[in-house]
C-alpha positions as a printed Julia matrix, in Angstrom:
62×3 Matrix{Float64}:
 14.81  -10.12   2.19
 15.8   -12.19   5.75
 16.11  -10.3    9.13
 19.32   -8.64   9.38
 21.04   -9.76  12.51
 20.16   -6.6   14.66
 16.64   -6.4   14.09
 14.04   -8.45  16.24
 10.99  -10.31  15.29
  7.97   -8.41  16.83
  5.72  -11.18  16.56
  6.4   -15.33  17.44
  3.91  -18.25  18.04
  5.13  -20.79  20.36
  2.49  -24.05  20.35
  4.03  -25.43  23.46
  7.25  -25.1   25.21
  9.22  -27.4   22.22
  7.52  -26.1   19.25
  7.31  -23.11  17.42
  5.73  -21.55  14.57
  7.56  -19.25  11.75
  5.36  -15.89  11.91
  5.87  -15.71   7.96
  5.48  -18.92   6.51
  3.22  -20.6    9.28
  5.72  -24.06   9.56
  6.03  -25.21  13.07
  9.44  -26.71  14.02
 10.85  -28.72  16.82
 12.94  -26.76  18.85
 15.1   -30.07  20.46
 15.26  -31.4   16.83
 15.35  -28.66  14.21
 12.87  -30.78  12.83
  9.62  -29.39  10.6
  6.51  -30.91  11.91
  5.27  -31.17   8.21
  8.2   -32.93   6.53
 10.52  -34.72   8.45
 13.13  -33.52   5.25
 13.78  -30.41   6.65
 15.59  -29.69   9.85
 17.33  -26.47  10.76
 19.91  -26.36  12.66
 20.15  -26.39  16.3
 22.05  -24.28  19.14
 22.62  -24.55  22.98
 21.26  -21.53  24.26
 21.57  -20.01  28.05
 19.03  -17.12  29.73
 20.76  -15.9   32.43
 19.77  -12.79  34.42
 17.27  -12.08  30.6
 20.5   -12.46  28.58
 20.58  -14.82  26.05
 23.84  -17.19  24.91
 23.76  -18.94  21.89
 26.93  -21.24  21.77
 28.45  -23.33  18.09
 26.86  -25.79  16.35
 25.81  -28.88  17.51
């Protein structure tokens, strides 16, 4: 069962400041890309996001 969109991941890994790790699965992806560092097959989808004043925007689809 996936996260329902109110609940909040307690636990993330962030590598650096572009990658980061899935807490379940362990796959690391590119956060500019979507891309997984593993198998350059897979790419999720990407979003422009804004923090502003610890609020966070997600706008459409690239």
């Amino acid at each position: 069962m996936g996260l329902r969109p109110t609940e909040r991941v307690e636990k993330e890994y962030v590598d650096d400041e572009s990658i980061i790790s899935c807490p379940w699965h362990g796959w690391s992806y590119d956060l500019e890309s979507g891309g997984q560092l593993a198998d350059d097959d897979i790419v999720l989808p990407t979003y422009d996001v804004v923090v502003d004043d610890g609020i966070v925007y997600v706008a459409g689809r690239k």
